[in-house]
C-alpha positions in Angstrom: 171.7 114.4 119.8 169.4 117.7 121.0 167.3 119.1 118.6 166.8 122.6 118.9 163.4 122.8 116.6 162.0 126.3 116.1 164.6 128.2 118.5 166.0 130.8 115.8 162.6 131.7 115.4 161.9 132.6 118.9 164.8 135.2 119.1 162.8 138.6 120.1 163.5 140.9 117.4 167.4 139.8 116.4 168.8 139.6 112.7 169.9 136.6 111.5 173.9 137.5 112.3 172.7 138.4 115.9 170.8 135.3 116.6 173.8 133.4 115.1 176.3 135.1 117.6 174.2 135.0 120.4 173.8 131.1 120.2 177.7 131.3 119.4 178.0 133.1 123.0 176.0 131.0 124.8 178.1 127.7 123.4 181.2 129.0 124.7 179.9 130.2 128.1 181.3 128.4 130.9 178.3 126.3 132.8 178.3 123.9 135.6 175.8 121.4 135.6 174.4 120.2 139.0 171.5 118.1 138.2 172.7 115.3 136.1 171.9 112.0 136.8 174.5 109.2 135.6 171.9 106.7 134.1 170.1 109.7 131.9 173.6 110.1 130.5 174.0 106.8 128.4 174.5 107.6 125.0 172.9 104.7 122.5 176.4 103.9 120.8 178.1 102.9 124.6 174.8 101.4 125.2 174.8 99.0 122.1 179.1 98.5 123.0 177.4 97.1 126.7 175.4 95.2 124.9 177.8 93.0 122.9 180.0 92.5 126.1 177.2 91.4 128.3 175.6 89.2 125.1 172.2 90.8 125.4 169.9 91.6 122.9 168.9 95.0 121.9 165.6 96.4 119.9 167.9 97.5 117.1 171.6 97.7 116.4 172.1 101.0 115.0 172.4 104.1 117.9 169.4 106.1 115.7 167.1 103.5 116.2 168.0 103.2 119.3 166.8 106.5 120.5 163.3 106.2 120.5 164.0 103.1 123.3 166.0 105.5 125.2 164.7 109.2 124.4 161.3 110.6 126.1 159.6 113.7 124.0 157.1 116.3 124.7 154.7 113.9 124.1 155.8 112.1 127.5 152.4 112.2 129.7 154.2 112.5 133.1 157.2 111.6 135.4 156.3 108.6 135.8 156.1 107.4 132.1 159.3 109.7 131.3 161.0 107.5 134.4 160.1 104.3 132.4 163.1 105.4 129.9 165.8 104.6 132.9 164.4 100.7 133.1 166.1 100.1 129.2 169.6 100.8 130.3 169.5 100.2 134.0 170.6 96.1 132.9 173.5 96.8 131.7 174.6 99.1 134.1 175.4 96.3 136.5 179.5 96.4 136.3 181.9 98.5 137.3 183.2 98.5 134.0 180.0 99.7 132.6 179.4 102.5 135.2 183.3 103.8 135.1 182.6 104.2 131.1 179.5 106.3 131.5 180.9 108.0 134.1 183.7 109.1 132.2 181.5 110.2 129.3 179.4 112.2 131.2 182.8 114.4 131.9 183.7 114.5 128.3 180.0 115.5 126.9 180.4 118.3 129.8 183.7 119.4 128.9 182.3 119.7 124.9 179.8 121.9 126.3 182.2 124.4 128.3 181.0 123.3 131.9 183.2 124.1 134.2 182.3 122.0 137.3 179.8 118.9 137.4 177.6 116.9 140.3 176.8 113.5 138.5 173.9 111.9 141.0 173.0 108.0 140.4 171.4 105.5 143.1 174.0 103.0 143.8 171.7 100.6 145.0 170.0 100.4 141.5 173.3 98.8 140.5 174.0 95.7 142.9 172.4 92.9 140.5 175.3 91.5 139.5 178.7 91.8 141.0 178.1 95.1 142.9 177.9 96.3 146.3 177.0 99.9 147.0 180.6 100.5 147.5 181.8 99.0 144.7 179.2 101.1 142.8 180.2 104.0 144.2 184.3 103.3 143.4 183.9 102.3 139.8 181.3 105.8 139.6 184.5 107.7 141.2 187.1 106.1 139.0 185.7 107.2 136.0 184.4 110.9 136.7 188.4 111.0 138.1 189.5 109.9 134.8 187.4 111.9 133.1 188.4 115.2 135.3 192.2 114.5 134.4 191.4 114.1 130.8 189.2 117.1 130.1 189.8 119.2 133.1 186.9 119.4 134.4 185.7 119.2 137.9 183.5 116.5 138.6 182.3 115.4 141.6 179.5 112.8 142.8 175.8 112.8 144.7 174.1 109.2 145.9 170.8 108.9 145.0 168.2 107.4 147.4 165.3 105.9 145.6 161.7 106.7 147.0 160.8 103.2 146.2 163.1 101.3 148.4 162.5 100.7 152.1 164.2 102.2 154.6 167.0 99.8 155.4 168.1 99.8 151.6 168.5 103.4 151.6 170.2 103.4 154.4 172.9 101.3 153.3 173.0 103.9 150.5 173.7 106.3 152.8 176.1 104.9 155.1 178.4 104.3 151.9 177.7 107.4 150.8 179.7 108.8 153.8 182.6 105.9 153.4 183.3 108.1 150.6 183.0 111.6 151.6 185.9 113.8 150.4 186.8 111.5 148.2 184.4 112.3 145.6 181.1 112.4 147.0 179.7 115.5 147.9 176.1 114.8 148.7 173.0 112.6 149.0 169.4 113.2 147.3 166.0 111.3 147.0 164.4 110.9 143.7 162.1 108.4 141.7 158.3 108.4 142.0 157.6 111.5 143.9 154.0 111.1 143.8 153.9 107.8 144.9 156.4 108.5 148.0 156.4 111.9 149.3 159.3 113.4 151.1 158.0 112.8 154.5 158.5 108.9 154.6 162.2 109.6 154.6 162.8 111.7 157.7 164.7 109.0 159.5 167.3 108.1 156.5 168.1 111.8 156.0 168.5 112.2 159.9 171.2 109.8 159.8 172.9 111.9 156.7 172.7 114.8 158.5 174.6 112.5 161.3 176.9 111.6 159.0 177.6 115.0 157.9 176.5 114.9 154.3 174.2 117.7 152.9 171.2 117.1 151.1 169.5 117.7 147.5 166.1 116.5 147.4 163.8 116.0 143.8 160.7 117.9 145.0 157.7 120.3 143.6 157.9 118.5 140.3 155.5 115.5 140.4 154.2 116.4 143.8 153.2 119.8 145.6 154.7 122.7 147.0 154.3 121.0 150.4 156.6 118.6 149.5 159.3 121.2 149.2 158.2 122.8 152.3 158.5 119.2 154.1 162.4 118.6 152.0 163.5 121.8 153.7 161.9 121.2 157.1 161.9 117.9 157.3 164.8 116.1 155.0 166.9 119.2 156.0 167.4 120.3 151.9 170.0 122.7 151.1 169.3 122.7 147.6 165.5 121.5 145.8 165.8 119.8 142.8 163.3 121.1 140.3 160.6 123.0 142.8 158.6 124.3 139.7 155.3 123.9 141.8 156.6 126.7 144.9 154.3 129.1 142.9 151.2 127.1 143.9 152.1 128.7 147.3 153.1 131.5 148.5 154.6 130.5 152.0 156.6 128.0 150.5 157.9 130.4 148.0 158.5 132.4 151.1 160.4 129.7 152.9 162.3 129.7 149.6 163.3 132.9 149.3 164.4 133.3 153.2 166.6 129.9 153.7 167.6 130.8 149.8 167.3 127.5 148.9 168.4 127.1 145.2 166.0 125.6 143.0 167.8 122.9 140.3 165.6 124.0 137.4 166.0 121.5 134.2 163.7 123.4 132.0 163.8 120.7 129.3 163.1 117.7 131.4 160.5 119.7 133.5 158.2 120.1 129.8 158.5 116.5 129.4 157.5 115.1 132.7 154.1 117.8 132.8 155.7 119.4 135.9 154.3 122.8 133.8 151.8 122.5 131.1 154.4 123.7 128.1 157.1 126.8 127.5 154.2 129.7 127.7 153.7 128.2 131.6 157.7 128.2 132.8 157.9 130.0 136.2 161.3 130.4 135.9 161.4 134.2 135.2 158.8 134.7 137.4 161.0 132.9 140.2 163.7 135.0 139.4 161.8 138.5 139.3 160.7 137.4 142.8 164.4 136.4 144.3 164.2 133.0 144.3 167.8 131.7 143.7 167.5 129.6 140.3 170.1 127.5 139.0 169.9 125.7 135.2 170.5 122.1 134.6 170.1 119.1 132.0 168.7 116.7 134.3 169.2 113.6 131.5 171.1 114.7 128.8 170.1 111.4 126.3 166.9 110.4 127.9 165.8 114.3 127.1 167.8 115.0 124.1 169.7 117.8 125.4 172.9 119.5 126.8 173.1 122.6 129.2 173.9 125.0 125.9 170.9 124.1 124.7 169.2 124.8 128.1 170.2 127.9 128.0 169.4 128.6 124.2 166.1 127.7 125.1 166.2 130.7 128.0 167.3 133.1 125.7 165.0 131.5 122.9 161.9 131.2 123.9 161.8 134.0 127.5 164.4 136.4 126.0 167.1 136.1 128.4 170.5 138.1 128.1 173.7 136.7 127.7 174.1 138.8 130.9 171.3 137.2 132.8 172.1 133.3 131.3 175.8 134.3 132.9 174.2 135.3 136.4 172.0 131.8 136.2 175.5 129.9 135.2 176.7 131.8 138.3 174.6 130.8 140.5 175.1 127.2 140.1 178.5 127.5 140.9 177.8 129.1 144.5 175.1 126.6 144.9 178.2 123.8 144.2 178.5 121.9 147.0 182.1 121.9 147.1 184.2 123.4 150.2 184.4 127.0 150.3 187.8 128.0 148.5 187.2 125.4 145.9 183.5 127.0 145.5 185.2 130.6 145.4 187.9 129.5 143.2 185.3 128.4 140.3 183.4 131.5 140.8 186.5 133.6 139.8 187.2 131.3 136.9 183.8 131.6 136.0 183.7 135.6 135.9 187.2 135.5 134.3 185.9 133.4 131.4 182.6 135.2 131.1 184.5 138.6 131.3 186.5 137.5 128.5 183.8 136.9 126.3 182.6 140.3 126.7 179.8 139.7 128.9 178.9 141.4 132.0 178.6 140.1 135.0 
């Protein structure tokens, strides 16, 4: 499904055989992928299956056609238009049956792409339509990243979405089932959707009562909005992690407060062309972060909505910024001590990770 237009051209200075063995490397790197959300996951083909079930009629009836329904582009003006892509599958997404299939795939596309370990983030409350409770959204999400963790062997665990849109009591309820299912799948809670619109600070009360409850936080910030809205995630939503922060460069305290909590950034360096959260490729912080010692982690964000997989988030690294196979192992790395999993799970992928890496010849 990902296009990877123009990226042999980009390689600094490599023969043809090297730039060929070099993408070859970075395919059968092992990766973990923390920012993936569920409902950018669809792939047209189970999306046209839904279809049929549910008797609803689609644009076209053919998965290529499909795509441009489905897909955003460079072309996207801005979150909030690239956003609009979730709204075509979000209707069929409305039974467990539907969201146990998904979540499944999303473990099999992971394992094709050598990922080790997974967090697949959705808003259960986007889901109770139909026959749905927040629970029941939540069980049918488990169920399938369990069958798909049996199946391929990966690790694959869950993060529940609040939505900046819904009032307080709704994501509340989000919450509270969130923790009905802590250790058995859930790992974490996040806030995403119109960041704009709804900045971070509105939602000190529901993430006080995760906290209470014991479940860490993730919170989409510095991509549509500010640098103070990662400052006000960390202070005031309690973040352990930031997803995106491309915009900490705009100032250099919150870089600061960054760098001295190390807060990982979830970087999706696809996804964050598309939405305008940097003006194009020549305008990526993310070596820049790095060089300064911000802790960066790479992600996919939306595999089909942004027509890629973390391989080729990576081959864009080394593409288009020149990054080594050593430093795309160190970023790889990273997001598996950023995992939020308990800490001899945590240091058991870290030492599969360096044992697979190691064995490929890379340093690390």
């Amino acid at each position: 499904m990902a296009r990877f237009v123009g990226i042999d051209m980009r390689f600094p200075r490599l023969s043809a055989a090297k730039r060929s063995g070099m993408m070859d490397m970075i395919a059968e790197m092992p990766k973990v992928d923390l920012h993936l959300h569920l409902d950018g996951c669809v792939r047209p083909s189970t999306l046209l299956d839904f279809a049929r079930i549910q008797g609803v009629q689609l644009p076209a009836d053919d998965p290529r056609e499909l795509l441009p329904y489905m897909q955003a582009s460079e072309a996207t003006a801005s979150l909030t238009e690239y956003l609009q892509k979730f709204g075509f599958v979000l209707p069929m997404l409305q039974t467990g049956e539907a969201l146990e299939r998904v979540a499944y795939e999303t473990v099999e596309s992971a394992a094709a792409d050598n990922c080790l370990y997974i967090e697949v983030r959705w808003a259960p409350m986007l889901h109770t339509n139909g026959e749905l409770d927040a629970d029941g959204a939540i069980r049918h999400v488990l169920d399938g990243l369990r069958r798909g963790e049996a199946r391929f062997g990966v690790k694959a665990r869950a993060i529940v979405i609040c939505m900046r849109h819904h009032d307080e009591a709704t994501n509340l309820r989000a919450v509270e089932a969130a923790a009905r299912f802590a250790g058995q799948g859930v790992v974490a809670v996040d806030l995403a959707g119109d960041e704009a619109g709804f900045p971070p600070g509105l939602f000190r009360g529901v993430f006080a009562m995760a906290a209470k409850l014991g479940l860490p936080a993730t919170i989409h910030a510095g991509e549509a909005g500010g640098p103070g809205n990662v400052r006000e995630a960390i202070e005031g939503l309690g973040a352990v992690r930031i997803g995106h922060g491309v915009r900490i460069r705009e100032d250099a305290a919150v870089m600061q407060l960054v760098k001295e909590r190390r807060i990982p950034l979830e970087m999706c360096p696809v996804s964050n062309i598309q939405t305008k959260a940097v003006s194009g490729w020549d305008d990526y912080p993310i070596r820049d972060y790095i060089e300064q010692g911000v802790t960066v982690t790479v992600h996919t964000d939306n595999p089909t909505v942004s027509a890629t997989t973390i391989t080729r988030e990576f081959r864009e690294l080394a593409a288009r910024f020149g990054f080594t196979p050593s430093e795309l192992a160190a970023l790889a790395l990273n997001g598996a001590q950023a995992a939020f999993l308990p800490q001899e799970e945590k240091a058991e992928l870290v030492r599969e990770m360096k044992r697979r890496i190691e064995a490929l010849g890379i340093s690390c």
